[in-house]
MIMI-781302 format. One record per residue (C-alpha): residue in one letter; x, y, z. Coordinates in steps of 0.05 Angstrom, whole numbers, padded with zeros to 5 digits, always signed. Example, Ala and Ser with C-alpha at 12.3 -4.5 7.8 and 13.67 -1.06 7.14 Angstrom:
BEGIN
a+00246-00090+00156;s+00273-00021+00143;
***
This chain:
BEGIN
x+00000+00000+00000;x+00032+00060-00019;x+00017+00145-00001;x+00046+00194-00042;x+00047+00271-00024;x+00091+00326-00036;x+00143+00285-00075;x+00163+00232-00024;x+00137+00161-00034;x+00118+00130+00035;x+00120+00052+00027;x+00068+00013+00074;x+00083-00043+00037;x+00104-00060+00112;x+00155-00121+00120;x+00169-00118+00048;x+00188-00057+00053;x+00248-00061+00098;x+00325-00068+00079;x+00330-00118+00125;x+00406-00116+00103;x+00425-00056+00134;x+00463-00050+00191;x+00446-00016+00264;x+00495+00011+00294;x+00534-00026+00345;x+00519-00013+00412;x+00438-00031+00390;x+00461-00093+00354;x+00435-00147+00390;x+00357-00113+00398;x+00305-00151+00362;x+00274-00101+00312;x+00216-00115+00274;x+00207-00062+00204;x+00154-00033+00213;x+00155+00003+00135;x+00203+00041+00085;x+00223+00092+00137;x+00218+00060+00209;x+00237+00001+00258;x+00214-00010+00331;x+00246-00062+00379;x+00216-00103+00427;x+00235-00040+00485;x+00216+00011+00445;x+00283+00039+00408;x+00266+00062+00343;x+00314+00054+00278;x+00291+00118+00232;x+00318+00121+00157;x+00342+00186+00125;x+00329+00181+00046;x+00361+00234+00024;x+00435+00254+00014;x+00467+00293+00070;x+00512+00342+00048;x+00518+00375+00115;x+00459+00410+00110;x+00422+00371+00158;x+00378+00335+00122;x+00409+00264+00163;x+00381+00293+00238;x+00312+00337+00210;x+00280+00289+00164;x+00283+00233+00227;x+00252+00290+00265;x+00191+00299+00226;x+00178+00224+00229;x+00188+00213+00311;x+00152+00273+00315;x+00091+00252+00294;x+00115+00178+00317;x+00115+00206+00393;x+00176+00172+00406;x+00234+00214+00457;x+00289+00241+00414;x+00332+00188+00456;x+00311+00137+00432;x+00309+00136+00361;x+00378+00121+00312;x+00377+00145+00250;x+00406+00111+00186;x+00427+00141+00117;x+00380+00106+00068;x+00410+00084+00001;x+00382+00103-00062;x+00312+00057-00069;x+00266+00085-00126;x+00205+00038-00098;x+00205+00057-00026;x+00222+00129-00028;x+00232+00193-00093;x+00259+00254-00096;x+00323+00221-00056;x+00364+00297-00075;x+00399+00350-00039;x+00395+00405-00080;x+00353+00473-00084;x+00352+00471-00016;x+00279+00436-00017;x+00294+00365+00029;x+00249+00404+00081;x+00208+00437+00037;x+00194+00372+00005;x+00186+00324+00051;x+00148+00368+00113;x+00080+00339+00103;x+00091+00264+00083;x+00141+00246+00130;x+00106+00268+00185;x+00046+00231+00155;x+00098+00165+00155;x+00096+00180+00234;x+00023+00191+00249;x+00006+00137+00211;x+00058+00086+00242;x+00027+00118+00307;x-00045+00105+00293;x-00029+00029+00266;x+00004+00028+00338;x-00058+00051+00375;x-00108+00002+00328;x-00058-00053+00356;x-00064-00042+00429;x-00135-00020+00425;x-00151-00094+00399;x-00099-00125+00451;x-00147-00079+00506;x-00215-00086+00469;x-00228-00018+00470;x-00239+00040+00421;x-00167+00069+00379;x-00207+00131+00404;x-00198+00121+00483;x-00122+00114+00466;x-00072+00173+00471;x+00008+00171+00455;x+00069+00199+00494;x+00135+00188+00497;x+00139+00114+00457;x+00077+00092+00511;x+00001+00072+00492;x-00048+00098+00546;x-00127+00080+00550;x-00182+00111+00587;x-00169+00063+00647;x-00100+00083+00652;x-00076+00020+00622;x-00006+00029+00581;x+00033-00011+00532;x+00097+00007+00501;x+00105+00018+00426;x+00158-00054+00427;x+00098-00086+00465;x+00047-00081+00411;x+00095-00071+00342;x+00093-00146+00306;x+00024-00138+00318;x+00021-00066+00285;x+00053-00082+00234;x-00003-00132+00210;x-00056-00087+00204;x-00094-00051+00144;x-00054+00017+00139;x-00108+00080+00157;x-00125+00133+00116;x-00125+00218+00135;x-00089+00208+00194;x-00095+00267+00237;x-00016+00311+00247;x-00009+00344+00307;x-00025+00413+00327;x+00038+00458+00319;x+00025+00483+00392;x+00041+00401+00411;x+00103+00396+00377;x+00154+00366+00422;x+00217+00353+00379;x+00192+00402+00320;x+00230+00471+00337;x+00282+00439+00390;x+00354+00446+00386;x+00377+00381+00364;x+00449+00363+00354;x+00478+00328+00287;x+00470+00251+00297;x+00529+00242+00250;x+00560+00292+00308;x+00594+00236+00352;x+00629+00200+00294;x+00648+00259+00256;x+00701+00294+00310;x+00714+00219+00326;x+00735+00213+00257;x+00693+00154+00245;x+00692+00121+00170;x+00621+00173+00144;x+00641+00196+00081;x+00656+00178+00007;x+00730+00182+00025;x+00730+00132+00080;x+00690+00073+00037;x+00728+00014+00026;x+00717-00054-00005;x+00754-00116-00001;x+00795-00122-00063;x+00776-00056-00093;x+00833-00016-00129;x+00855+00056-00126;x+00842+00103-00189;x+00871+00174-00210;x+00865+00205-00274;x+00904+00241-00326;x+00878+00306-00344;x+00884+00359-00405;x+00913+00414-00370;x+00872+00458-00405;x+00796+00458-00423;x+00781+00430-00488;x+00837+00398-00505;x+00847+00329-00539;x+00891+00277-00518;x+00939+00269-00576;x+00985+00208-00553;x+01013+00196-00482;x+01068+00149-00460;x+01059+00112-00388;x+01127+00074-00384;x+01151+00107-00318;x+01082+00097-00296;x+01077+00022-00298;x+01153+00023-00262;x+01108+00055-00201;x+01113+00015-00142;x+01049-00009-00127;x+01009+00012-00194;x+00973-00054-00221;x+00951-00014-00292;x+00944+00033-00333;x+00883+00049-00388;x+00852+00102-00430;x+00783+00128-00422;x+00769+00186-00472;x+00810+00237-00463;x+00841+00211-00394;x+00889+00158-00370;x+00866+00124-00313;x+00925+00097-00262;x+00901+00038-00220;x+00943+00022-00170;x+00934-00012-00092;x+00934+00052-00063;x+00920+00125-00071;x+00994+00155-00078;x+01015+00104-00118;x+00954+00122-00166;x+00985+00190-00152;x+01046+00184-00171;x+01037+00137-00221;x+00999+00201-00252;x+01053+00250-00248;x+01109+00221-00279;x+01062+00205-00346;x+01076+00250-00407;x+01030+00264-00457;x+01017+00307-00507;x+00958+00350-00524;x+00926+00379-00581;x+00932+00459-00596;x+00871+00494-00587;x+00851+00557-00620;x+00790+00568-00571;x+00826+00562-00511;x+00816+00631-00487;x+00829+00667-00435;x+00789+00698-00380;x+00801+00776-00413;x+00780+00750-00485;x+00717+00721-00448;x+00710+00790-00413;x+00706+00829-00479;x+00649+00773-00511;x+00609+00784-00451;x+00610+00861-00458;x+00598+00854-00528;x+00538+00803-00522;x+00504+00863-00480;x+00498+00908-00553;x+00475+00848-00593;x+00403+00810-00618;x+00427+00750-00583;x+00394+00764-00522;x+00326+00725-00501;x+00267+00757-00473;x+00254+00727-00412;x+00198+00769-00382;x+00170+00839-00406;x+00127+00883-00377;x+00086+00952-00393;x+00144+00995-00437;x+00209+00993-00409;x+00237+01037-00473;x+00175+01087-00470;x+00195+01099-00392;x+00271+01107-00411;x+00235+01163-00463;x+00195+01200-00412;x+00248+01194-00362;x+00288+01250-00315;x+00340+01216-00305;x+00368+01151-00334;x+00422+01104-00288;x+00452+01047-00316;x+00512+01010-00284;x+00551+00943-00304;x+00566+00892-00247;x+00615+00827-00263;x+00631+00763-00230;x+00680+00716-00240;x+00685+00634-00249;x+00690+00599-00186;x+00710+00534-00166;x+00666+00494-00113;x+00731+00477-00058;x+00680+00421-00029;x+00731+00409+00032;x+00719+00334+00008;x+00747+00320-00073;x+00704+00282-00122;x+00710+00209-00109;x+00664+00156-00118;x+00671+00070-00118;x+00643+00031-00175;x+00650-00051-00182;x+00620-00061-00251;x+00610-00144-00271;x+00561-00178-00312;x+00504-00184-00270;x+00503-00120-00237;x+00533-00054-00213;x+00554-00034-00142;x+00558+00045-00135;x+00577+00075-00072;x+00602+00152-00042;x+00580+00222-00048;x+00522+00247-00089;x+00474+00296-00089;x+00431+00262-00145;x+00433+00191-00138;x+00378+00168-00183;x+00390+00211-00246;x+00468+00188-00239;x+00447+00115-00241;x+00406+00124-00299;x+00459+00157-00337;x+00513+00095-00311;x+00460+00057-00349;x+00458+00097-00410;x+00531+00098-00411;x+00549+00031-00405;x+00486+00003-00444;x+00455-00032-00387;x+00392-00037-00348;x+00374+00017-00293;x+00349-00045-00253;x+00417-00075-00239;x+00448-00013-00209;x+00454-00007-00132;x+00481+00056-00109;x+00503+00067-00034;x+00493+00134+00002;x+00557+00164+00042;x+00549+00221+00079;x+00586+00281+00037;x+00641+00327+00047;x+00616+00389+00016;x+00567+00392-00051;x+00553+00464-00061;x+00517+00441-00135;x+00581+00399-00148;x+00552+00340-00137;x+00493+00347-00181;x+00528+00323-00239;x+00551+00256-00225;x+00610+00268-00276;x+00650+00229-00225;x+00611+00171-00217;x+00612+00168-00288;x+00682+00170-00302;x+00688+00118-00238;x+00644+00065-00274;x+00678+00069-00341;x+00744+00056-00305;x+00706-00009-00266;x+00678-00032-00321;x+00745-00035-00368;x+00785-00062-00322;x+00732-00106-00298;x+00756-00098-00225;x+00724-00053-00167;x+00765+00011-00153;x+00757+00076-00119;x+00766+00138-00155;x+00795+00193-00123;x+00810+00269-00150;x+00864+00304-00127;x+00860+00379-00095;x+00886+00401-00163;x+00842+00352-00207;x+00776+00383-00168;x+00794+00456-00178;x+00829+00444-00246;x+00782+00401-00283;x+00715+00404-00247;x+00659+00445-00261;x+00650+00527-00249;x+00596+00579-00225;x+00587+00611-00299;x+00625+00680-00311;x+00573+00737-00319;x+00553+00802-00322;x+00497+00844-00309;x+00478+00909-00343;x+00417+00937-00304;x+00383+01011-00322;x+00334+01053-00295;x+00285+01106-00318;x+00273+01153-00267;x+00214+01206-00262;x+00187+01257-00209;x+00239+01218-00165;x+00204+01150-00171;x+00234+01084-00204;x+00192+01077-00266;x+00229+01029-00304;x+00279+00970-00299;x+00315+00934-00350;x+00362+00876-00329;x+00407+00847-00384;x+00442+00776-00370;x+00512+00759-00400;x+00541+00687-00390;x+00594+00640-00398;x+00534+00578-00408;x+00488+00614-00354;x+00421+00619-00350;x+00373+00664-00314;x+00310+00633-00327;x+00243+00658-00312;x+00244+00634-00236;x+00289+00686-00234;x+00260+00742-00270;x+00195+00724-00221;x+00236+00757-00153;x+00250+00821-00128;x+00224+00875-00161;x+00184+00841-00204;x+00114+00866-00194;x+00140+00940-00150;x+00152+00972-00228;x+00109+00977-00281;x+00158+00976-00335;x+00204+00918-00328;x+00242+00872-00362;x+00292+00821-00370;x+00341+00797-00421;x+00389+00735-00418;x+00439+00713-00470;x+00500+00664-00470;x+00579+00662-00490;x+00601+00592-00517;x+00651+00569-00484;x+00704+00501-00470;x+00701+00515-00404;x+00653+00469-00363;x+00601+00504-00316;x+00547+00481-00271;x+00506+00499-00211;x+00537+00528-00144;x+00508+00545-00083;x+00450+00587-00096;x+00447+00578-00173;x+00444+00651-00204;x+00417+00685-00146;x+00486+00682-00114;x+00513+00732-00161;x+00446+00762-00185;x+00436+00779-00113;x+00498+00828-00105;x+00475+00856-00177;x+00404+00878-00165;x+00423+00891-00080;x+00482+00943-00103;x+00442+00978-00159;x+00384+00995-00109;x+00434+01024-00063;x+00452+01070-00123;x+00388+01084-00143;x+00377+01106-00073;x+00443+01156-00077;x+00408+01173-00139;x+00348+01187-00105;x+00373+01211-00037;x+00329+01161-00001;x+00347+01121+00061;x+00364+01049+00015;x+00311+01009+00062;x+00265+01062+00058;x+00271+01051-00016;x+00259+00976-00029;x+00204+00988+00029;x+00166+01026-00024;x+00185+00987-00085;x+00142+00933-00034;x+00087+00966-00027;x+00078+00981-00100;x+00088+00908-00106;x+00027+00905-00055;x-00021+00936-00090;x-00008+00898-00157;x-00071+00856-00178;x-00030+00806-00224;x+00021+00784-00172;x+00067+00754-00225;x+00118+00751-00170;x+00147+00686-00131;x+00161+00731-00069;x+00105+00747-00018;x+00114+00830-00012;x+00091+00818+00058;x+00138+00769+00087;x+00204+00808+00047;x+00173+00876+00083;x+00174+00840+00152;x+00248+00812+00147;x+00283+00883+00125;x+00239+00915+00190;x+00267+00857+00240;x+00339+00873+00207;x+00331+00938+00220;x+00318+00942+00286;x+00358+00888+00311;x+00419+00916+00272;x+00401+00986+00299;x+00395+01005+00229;x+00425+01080+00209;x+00469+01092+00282;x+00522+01050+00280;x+00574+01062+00331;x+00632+01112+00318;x+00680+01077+00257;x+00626+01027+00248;x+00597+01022+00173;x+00528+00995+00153;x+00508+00956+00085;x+00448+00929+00072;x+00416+00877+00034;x+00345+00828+00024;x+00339+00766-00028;x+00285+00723-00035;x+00314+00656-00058;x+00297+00580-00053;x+00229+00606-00027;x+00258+00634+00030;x+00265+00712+00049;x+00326+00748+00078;x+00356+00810+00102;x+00427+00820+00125;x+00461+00885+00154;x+00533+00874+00154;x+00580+00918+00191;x+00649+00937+00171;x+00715+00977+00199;x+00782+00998+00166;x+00841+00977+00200;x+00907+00993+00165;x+00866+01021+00103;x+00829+00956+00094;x+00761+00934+00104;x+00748+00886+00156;x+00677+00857+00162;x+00668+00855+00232;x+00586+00835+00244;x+00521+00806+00202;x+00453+00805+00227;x+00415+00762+00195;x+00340+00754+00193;x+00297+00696+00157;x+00236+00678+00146;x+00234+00609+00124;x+00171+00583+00153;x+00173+00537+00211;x+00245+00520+00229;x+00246+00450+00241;x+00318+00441+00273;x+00334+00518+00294;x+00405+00499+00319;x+00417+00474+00248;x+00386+00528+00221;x+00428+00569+00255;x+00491+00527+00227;x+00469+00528+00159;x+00450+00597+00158;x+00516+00624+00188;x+00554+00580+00138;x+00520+00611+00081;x+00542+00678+00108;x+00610+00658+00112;x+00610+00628+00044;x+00583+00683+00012;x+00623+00738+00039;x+00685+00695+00029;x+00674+00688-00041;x+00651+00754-00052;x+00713+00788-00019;x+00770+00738-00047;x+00738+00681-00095;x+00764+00678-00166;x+00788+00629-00220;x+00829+00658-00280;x+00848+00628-00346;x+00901+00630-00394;x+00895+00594-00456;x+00831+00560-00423;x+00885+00530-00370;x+00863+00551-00293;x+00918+00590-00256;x+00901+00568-00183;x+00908+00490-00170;x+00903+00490-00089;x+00895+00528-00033;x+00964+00547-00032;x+00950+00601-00089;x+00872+00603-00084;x+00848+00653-00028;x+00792+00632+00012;x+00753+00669+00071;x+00804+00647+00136;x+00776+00635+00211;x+00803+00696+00235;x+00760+00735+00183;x+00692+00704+00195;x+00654+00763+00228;x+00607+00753+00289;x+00533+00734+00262;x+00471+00738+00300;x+00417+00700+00257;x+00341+00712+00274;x+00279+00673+00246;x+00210+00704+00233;x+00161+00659+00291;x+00114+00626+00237;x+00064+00575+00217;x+00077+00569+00149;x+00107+00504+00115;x+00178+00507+00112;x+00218+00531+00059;x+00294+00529+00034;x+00350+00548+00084;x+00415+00514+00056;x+00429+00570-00005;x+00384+00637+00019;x+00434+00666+00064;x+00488+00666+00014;x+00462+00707-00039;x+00450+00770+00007;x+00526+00763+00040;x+00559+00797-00018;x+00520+00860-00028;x+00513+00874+00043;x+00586+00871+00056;x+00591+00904-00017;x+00541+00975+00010;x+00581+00972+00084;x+00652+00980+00051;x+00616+01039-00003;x+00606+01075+00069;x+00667+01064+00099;x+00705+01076+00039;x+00661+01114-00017;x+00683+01054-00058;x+00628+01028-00099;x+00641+00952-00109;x+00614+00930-00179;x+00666+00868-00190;x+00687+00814-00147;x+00727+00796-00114;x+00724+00851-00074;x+00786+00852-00046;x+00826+00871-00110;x+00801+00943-00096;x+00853+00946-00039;x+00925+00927-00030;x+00937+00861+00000;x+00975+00857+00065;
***
């Protein structure tokens, strides 16, 4: 029997239903669980084994989805363990971390998985007691009837687990939530300062062989010819073999693989479209002037306002590629034989990546299994599955199970980039009001798309439109944190701080009324609620003590709405020895009811950091399409000592939850972007920031 709702497939197909395979961990070994469905399994003294489908990338997904489920279950916190789920496209969907919608996704179903394991629990003891399911009330794991009776969820579970699954089970009231809005700490917590085997690094299989890769140096170019003799003389590599336009190295263990790879030659074919990042700076610029642009959403007459106008602004802001830096490389195991496939490691998208092993290798979907490590760091980079890809090939022609493994310089050299882009944006202005907006998108393989063109201010200005169009390009790009809005964000944020310079207005003050405008518009063609973005810039505000900063302190502000979530930022910065130091962020969300808040807090306060570190430093240059930082050594990223004091807030709702992973991020930049303009009069219209300033 199977309920679907909201994306997530929740399997009462009871006993069936259970891996029966998996393992508990070891100190609850020896309990005798019975499955009770897809998601959950109850011992005979009540502990409760909860499975987490969906990949956890850090963002919390492992410890929040379990919550929703005991929840509802009405099971203590103490006594459930949670279990990462592997990818099973019968028992659960949607099995993806990305867009930050896990939450989002899963809010109402998975809590429906609890109540109705809880209600099948109440039917059982209500027929051991011969009394009504309705005299029956839950807490805490124990089954209490009118008379006072109780029975303990292990005393009535085989039982439970027999009988006809209910329909419209009744969630609980908000106001009853008992694990729903409580701190709750990581359940990977324990094992991850322990250093406990978690992640796609630490997976190992009996037998399995160690693989590195051969890489063009730059992007786009062939491999010509490549000769591997000192690599075979390797100690400890077993072979060598060609897979496109790589050379794998197998060897029995990763710095042989290593090594094997560095003392390879090869030679590669001469490119004439290897360019560099200035030759793609001028087709960008030039894209801007062109008919290759695509209308992606036009309304009233943005030209007829430019016409009529006072006073025209128009400003050019520009963004670099950027590597991802997950803190964990790619790396992924494949054993790839006749009768099936084994997959294991780090992915954000398990089930597209097995169907594309499939395609690849010309076999059937059904004969995939793919295990589910936690991951070091995805940030969009693991959408792809390129990796996995590259890790079957290798499996399947040497016909032997290996792990492949990148390098630091392999997963900033040859992975996949945040797109290069620019943004023109223009505005008519009349009788001191904003009465036209026209946003023009130039890419390196970027799109916009019409989610996009949907957010802030769509719907505060009559005349409004927006234009994307695209470079060609060698150079491989992809999603990254916040997709688009992460550089959109410091774009749109900036140019309504100079629109309100323009306009001598206070810049809250400003979108404030561009909100209300967007109040009173009948069509609403506008993903963000005017309401909810007008209540998050007011708590900012006052909690940042908006406008009187103490003496040599410098206010910027910012508000995106992104992954269905709305924020506002004020950062804070000082100059010490001429440079800007970012010292403070307030932070205020609304992202509808916050499941975990001291994860919440985490996540949010990482995206912070993330996005003012790649703001102020983050950049990837090319020469001759070849990247010129290949580590950390030479690639500057946001240090410990320059992570500013954050105090996050979260607007008290009732509404479903929304996204939390990305929305913080894209605001980071253009707050920290409108502080330094006051500290400094330096308006920021090109990251990194920091080359504006001499480097100590």
């Amino acid at each position: 029997i199977g309920l679907s709702s909201g994306g997530i497939l929740i399997g009462f197909n009871l006993l069936e239903a259970c891996n029966l395979d998996s393992k508990v961990p070891l100190d609850i070994k020896d309990l005798n669980f019975k499955c009770f469905n897809a998601f959950i399994k109850i011992a005979e003294n009540g502990m409760v084994t909860i499975y987490s489908p969906n990949p956890e990338i850090g963002q919390g997904v492992k410890t929040a989805m379990p919550m929703l489920i005991a929840e509802e279950l009405d099971v203590p916190w103490k006594n459930v363990f949670v279990e990462q789920a592997g990818l099973d496209t019968n028992k659960f969907s949607r099995q993806v971390a990305g867009g930050s919608q896990s939450i989002r996704f899963s809010w109402l179903p998975l809590r429906q998985t609890g109540a109705t394991a809880r209600q099948m629990l109440i039917n059982a003891a209500a027929i051991k007691w011969g009394v009504s399911p309705s005299e029956c009330t839950t807490s805490q794991g124990v089954i209490k009837n009118s008379k006072g009776e109780t029975l303990g969820y292990g005393d009535v579970v085989t039982e439970a687990a027999k009988l006809e699954v209910p329909d419209n089970v009744q969630l609980k009231n908000p106001k009853d939530f008992k694990i729903i809005g409580k701190d709750i700490k990581n359940v990977d917590l324990d094992k991850i300062i322990s250093g406990e085997p978690l992640f796609g690094f630490d997976y190992k299989k009996e037998g399995m062989l160690y693989a590195t890769a051969l890489r063009a140096p730059s992007f786009g170019q062939k491999l010509l010819k490549f000769d591997d003799t000192e690599t075979r003389k390797t100690k400890g590599v077993i072979d060598v073999l060609q897979f496109g336009d790589k050379v794998a190295v197998l060897a029995t263990n990763t710095w042989a693989a290593i090594s094997g790879v560095r003392v390879m030659k090869a030679n590669w074919s001469s490119d004439s479209n290897l360019a560099d990042t200035e030759e793609y700076d001028k087709e960008l610029v030039k894209l801007f002037d062109t008919k290759n642009l695509n209308e992606v959403r036009s309304d009233g007459d943005v030209n007829r306002a430019k016409v009529i106008a006072d006073k025209f602004v128009e400003r050019i802001y520009e963004a670099p590629f950027l590597p991802h830096n997950c803190m964990e490389p790619m790396n992924f195991f494949a054993h790839v034989t006749n009768d099936k496939i084994e997959l294991a490691g780090p992915i954000q998208t398990p089930e597209m990546t097995t169907k594309r092993v499939a395609g690849l290798l010309k076999r059937n979907v059904d004969d995939i299994s793919l295990t589910l490590t936690r991951i070091g760091g995805g940030f969009g980079r693991r959408l792809i599955g390129d990796f996995v890809l590259e890790a079957a090939e290798i499996s399947n022609l040497s016909k032997k199970p290996i792990k492949l493994i990148y390098t630091r310089e392999d997963d900033m050299t040859a992975g996949i980039y945040r797109p290069m882009v620019k943004y023109k944006i223009n505005a008519a202005i009349k009788d001191s009001k904003i009465i036209g907006y026209h946003l023009k998108e130039s890419s390196i393989r970027g799109k916009i798309g019409k989610t996009r063109a949907d957010f802030f201010p769509a719907g505060s200005i009559a005349n409004y439109k927006v234009e994307s169009g695209q470079v060609k390009s060698n150079v491989s790009t992809g999603p990254w944190r916040a997709p688009v809005s992460n550089f959109l964000a410091f774009a749109e944020q900036s140019f309504f701080d100079e629109l309100a310079e323009e306009l001598k207005q206070d810049p809250l003050a400003l979108r404030l009324s561009l909100l209300q405008e967007a109040k009173k518009n009948k069509d609403r063609r506008m993903q963000y609620s005017p309401e909810r973005m007008e209540a998050v810039i007011k708590m900012a505000a006052e909690k940042s003590n908006w406008g009187k900063p103490q003496e040599g302190v410098f206010q910027g502000f910012s508000a995106y709405y992104s992954h269905n979530s709305h924020v506002a930022q004020v950062a804070e910065v000082v100059m010490k020895d001429k440079m800007p130091v970012v010292t403070k962020v307030y932070c205020v969300i609304d992202c509808g009811v916050v499941v975990n808040p001291l994860g919440a807090r985490n996540q949010a306060e990482g995206g912070i950091i993330d996005g003012i570190g790649h703001a102020m430093y983050g950049d990837m240059i090319l020469k001759k399409g070849k990247p010129q930082f290949s580590n950390f050594s030479n690639y500057r990223l946001i240090r410990m000592m320059e992570t500013p004091k954050i105090e996050t807030y979260f607007i008290e709702s009732d509404e479903d939850p929304t996204g939390l992973g990305e929305p913080t991020l894209p605001p980071a930049g253009p707050a920290v972007a409108n502080a330094i303009k006051a500290a400094t009069g330096i308006r920021l219209r090109k990251q990194p920031f920091m080359d504006n300033f001499k480097l100590s």
